[in-house]
C-alpha positions, 0 to 999 in steps of 0.5 A, a space after each residue: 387922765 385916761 378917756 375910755 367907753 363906758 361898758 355895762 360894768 361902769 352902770 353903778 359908779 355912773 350912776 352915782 357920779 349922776 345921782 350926786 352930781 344932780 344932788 348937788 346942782 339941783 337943790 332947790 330945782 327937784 323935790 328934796 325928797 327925790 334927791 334925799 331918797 330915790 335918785 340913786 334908784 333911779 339913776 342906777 335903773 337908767 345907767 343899768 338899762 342905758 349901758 345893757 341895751 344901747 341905742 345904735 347911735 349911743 356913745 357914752 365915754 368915761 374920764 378915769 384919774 387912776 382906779 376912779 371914773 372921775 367925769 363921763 358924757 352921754 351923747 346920741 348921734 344924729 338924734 334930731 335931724 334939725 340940731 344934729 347930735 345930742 349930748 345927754 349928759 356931762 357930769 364931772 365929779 366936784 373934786 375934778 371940776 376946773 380941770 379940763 375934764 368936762 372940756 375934754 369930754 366935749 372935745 372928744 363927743 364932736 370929734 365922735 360925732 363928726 367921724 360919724 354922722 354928716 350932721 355936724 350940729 350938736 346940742 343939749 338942754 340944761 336947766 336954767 337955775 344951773 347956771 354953773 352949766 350955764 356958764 360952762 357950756 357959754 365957754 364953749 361957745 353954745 348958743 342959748 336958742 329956746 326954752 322949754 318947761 320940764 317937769 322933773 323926776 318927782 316933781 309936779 312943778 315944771 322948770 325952765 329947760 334951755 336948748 343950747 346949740 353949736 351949729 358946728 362940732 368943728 367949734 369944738 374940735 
């Protein structure tokens, strides 16, 4: 497995990896309709603006099994002065789940982020009824520490969104 940073030529199979990886997970949880016919649309308008013009503190890293990005993660350094860096997604395609990937890419997401930012806190939010996530991220050692209503792409029902926290990257390091 080779772990690399994502560029602008990535765009488009990131955000297919993205879009089916919320059609699987998020069945039930986001508007049938939404996943069935505009989650590509949008997932490919947010990875094209994402990877073209980054945000100083973006870190996107890419898992490649061969010729295929099989995983990627997302993160902001030191995007909240309370928790520290934020990890905006880890997604890590059916067939490679169980793998070590997603762990792998957490590993080097702290590592990143305690090179650069003295903040050594990381954290992310994940949706309650995910709770394959949930246990994953349980795994690592988060800790749950609130909840908060989300309205997703779509929808007009708002969900559950919890704040996991590590309060030390070195937990994953």
């Amino acid at each position: 497995m080779l772990y690399r940073v994502a560029n602008i030529n990535d765009s488009e199979v990131l955000a297919n990896l993205h879009a089916e990886s919320w059609r699987e997970s998020y069945r039930g949880i986001f508007p049938d309709q939404f996943l069935d016919n505009d989650v590509w649309v949008e997932r490919r308008n947010s990875w094209a603006n994402r990877l073209s013009s980054p945000k100083s503190n973006q870190y996107v890293l890419v898992a490649i099994d061969g010729d295929n990005i099989c995983g990627f993660i997302c993160a902001f350094g030191n995007e909240s002065a309370r928790w520290g860096t934020f990890i905006d997604n880890l997604h890590v395609s059916r067939t490679y789940q169980g793998k070590g990937i997603g762990k792998q890419l957490m590993h080097l997401i702290a590592k990143w982020a305690d090179e650069n930012y003295s903040h050594k806190g990381l954290y992310l939010e994940v949706l309650e009824d995910n709770s394959n996530a949930r246990d994953f991220y349980h795994r690592m050692g988060a800790k749950h520490q609130e909840t908060n209503l989300w309205l997703p792409p779509g929808s007009n029902v708002k969900v559950n969104d919890l704040l996991y926290i590590w309060e030390n990257n070195l937990l994953l390091l």
